[in-house]
C-alpha positions in Angstrom: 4.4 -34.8 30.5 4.6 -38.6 31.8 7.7 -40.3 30.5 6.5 -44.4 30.9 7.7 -47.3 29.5 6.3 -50.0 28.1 6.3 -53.6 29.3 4.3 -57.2 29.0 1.8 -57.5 32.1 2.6 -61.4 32.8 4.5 -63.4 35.6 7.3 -64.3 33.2 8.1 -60.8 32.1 7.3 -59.3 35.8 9.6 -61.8 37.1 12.5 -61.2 34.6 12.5 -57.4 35.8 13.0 -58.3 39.0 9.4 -58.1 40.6 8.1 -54.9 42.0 11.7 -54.2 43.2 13.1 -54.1 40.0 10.3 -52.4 37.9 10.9 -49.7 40.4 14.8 -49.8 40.2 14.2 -49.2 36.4 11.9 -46.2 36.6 14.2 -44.7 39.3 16.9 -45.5 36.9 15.9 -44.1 33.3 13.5 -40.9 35.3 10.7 -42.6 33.8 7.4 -42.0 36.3 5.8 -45.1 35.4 4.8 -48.3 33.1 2.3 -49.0 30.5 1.5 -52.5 30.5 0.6 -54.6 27.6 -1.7 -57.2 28.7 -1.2 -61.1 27.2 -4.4 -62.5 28.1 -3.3 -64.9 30.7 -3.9 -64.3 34.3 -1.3 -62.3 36.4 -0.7 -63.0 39.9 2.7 -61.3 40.4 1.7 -58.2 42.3 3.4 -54.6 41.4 2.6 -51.5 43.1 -0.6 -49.4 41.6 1.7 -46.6 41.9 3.9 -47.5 39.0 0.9 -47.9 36.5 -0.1 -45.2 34.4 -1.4 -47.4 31.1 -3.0 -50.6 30.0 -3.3 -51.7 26.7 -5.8 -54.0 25.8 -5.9 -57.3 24.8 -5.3 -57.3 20.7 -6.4 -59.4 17.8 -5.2 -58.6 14.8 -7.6 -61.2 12.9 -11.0 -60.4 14.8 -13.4 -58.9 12.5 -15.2 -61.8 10.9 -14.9 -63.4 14.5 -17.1 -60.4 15.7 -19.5 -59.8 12.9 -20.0 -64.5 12.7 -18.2 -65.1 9.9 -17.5 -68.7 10.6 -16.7 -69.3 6.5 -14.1 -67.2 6.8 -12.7 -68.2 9.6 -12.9 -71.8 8.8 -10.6 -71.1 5.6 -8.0 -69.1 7.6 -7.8 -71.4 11.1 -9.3 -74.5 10.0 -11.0 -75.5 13.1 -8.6 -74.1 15.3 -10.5 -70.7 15.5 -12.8 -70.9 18.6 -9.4 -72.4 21.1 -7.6 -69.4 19.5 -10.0 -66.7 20.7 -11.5 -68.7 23.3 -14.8 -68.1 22.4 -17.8 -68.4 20.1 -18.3 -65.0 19.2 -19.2 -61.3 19.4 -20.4 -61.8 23.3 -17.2 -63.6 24.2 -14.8 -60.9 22.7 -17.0 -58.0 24.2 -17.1 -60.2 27.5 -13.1 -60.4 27.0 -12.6 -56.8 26.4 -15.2 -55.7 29.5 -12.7 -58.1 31.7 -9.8 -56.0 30.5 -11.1 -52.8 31.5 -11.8 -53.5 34.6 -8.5 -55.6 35.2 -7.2 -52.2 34.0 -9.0 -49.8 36.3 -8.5 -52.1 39.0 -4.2 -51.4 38.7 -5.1 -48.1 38.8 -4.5 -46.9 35.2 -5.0 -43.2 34.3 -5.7 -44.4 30.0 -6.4 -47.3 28.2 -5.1 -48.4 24.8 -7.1 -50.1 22.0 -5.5 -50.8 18.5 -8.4 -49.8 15.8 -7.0 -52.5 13.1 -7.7 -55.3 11.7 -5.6 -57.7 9.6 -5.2 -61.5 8.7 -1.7 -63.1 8.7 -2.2 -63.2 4.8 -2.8 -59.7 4.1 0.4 -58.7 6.6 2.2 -60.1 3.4 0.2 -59.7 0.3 -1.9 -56.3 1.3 -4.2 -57.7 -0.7 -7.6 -55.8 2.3 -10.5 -58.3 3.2 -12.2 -55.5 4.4 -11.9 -51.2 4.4 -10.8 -49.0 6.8 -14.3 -47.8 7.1 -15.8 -51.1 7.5 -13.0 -51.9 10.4 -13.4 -48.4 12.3 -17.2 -48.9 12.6 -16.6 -52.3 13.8 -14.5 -50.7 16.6 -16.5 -48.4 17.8 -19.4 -50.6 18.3 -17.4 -53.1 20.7 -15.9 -50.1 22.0 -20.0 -48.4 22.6 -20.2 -52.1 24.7 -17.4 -52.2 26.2 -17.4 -48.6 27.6 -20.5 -47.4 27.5 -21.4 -43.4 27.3 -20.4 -42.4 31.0 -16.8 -41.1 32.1 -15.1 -44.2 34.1 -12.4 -41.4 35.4 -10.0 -43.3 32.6 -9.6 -41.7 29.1 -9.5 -44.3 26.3 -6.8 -43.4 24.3 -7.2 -45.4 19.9 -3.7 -46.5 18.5 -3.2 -46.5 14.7 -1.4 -49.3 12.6 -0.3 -49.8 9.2 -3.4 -52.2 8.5 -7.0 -51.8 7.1 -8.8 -49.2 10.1 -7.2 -46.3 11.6 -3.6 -45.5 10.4 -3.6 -41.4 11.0 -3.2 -41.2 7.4 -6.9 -40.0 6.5 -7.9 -37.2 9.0 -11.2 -38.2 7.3 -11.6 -42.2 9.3 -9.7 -40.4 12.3 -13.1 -38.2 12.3 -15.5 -41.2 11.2 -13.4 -43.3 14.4 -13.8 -40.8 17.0 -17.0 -39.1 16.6 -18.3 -43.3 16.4 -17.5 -43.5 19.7 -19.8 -42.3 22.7 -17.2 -42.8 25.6 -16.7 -38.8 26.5 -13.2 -39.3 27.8 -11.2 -40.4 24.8 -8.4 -39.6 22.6 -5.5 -41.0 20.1 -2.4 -42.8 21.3 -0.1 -42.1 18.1 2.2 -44.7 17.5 5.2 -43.3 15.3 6.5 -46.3 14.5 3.3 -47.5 12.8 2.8 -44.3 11.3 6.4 -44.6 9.4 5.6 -47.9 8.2 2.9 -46.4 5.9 5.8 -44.5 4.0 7.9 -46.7 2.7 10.1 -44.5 0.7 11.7 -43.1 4.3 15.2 -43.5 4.9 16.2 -41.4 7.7 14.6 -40.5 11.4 15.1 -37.1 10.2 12.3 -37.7 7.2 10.6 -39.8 9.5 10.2 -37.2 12.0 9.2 -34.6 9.3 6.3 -37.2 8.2 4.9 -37.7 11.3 4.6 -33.8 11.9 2.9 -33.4 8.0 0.7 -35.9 9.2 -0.4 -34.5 12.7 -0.9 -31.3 10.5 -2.8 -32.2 8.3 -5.4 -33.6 10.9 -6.1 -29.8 12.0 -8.2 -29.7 14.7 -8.6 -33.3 15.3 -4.3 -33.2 16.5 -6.0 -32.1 19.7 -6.9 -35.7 20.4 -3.3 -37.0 20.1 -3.3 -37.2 24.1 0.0 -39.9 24.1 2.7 -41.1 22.2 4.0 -44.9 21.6 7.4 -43.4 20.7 9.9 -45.7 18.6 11.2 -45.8 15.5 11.0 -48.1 12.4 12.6 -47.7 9.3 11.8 -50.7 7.2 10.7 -49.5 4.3 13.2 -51.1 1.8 12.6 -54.7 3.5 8.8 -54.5 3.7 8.9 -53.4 -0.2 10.9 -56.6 -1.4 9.2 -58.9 0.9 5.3 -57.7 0.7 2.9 -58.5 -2.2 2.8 -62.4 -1.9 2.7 -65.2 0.7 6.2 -66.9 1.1 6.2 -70.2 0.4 7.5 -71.8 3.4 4.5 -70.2 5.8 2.9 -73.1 7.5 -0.3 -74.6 7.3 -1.5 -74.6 10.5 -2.5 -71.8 12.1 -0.6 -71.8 15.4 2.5 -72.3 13.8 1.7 -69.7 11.1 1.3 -67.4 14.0 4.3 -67.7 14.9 6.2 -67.4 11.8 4.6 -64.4 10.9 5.0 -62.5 14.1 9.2 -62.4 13.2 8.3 -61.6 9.5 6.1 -58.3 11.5 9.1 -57.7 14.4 11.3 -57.0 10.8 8.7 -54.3 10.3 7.8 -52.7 13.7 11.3 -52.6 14.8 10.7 -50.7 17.9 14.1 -49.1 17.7 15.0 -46.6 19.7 15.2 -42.7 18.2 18.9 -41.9 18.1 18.4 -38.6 16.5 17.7 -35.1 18.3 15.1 -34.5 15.5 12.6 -36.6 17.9 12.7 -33.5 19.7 10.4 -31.4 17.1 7.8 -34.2 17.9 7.6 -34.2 21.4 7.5 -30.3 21.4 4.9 -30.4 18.1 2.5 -32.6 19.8 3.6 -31.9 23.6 1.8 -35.4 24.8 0.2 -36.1 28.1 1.7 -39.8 27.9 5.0 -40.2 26.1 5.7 -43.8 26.3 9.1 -45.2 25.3 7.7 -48.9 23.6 10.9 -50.4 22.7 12.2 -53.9 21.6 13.9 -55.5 24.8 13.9 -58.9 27.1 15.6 -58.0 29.7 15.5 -55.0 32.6 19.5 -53.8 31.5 18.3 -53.8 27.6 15.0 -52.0 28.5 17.0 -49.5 30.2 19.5 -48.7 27.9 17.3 -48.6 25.1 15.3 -45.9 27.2 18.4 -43.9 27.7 19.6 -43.8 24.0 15.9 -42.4 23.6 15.8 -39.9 26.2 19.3 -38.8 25.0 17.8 -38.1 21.5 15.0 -36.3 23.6 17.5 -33.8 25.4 17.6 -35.5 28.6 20.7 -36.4 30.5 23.1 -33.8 29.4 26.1 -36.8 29.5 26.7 -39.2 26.4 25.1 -42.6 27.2 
């Protein structure tokens, strides 16, 4: 099993680690074997080492369904007229052109998977989960860019489909996990199971310990389909009480323009996905449950002394490093 971590793949972020130097340092540090980066979208000329990349996680728009399928109504309501400098692009060909860029950025650094997030959300349904469109109608969507993006041959990188808590694929219905995955022609692929999401479609959890159990009911109940769950995002995110007292209706300071919205929302959604670190040795029963190819500690920190001691309180929970951190 590869323990990674997970960091932003820009010059800022790269450059507050300490370069190449100190992305290594870190690894060496926390026993990790490598990094998954999440790319931003903006171009990267900080070089790191190919060696220290094992994943890549592609670009993400949570609002990008009517952009894809032409919807310009609908877009027009929600960004006003801000929506083609927001995705830089008029359309289904841009965003397939934008994905097809990733992939190759990505298989350029060398990564052994690739991460895709199967969702699809507007900044108004993160509040009133009040669905524009189904998990069915989002999950198709996905596998069609992904049928453009990859294509139906083995690129020697295995595509790897992260659930969220939003309309598509949330490993909550082993029924859309089949629909998602049997969509997609790409040979090499699998699920990245994010546990974090998955708690934040229970609610009623209180404990990492009930978390943990969920998590395992849930990769249970998926049967044979569990063999797909090739990597983990692990973290943990116990918010159901807040989400439940602040979800079913737009607050009434969010702003009207779009950028600024944006922005606003994106704390009310870090309040959600906390990205804590597990602190409990029940985390244990998940790694040896699933036994992933890719366990990737995705946790909430800016800087390289944060990042690592947020690893550590993780890997303790895991049964590494027999010392207290």
């Amino acid at each position: 099993m590869y323990q990674l971590i997970s960091m932003p793949y820009d010059n800022f972020m790269i450059g507050r680690y300490g370069g190449a130097e100190g992305l290594s340092r870190l690894l060496q540090e926390t026993d990790c074997h490598g990094i998954e980066w999440v790319w931003g979208g903006e171009p990267v000329t900080r070089s790191v080492p190919k060696n220290i990349v094992n994943g890549y996680h592609l670009t993400f728009f949570n609002d990008w369904l009517d952009y894809y399928r032409g919807n310009t109504a609908a877009l027009s309501e929600r960004f006003g007229d801000q929506w083609e400098s927001f995705y830089r692009g008029r359309g289904a060909e841009d965003l397939i052109a934008r994905y097809r860029f990733d992939l190759q950025q990505a298989l350029a650094l060398g990564a052994q998977y690739t991460v895709f997030h199967a969702s699809d959300v507007s900044i108004e349904e993160t509040y009133t989960h009040r669905w524009n469109h189904t998990d069915v109608q989002v999950i198709d969507a996905v596998a069609e860019v992904i049928n453009q993006v990859y294509g139906a041959e083995d690129l020697g990188v295995t595509l790897l489909l992260e659930n969220l808590w939003w309309p598509g694929f949330s490993f909550t219905d082993p029924a859309v996990t089949g629909r998602l995955l049997s969509g997609i022609s790409y040979p090499n692929k699998g699920i990245m199971l994010d546990t974090g999401h998955l708690m934040n479609t229970d609610w009623t959890l209180r404990t990492q310990e009930e978390a943990v159990d969920y998590v395992i009911r849930q990769y249970r109940a998926h049967g044979e389909l569990g063999k797909y769950v090739k990597g983990l995002h692990l973290h943990q995110s116990l918010s159901g009480e807040f989400a439940a007292a602040n979800s079913g209706h737009l607050p009434p300071d969010l702003p009207k323009d779009y950028i600024e919205k944006f922005c606003f929302s994106y704390q009310y959604i870090q309040k959600i996905d906390t990205h804590r670190p597990f602190t409990s040795p029940a985390v244990r029963r998940l790694a040896e449950e699933i036994r992933p190819v890719w366990l990737v500690h995705e946790l909430a920190a800016d800087r390289a002394e944060e990042m690592k001691h947020a690893v550590e309180i993780q890997r303790y929970a895991l049964g590494y490093h027999p010392t207290a951190v």
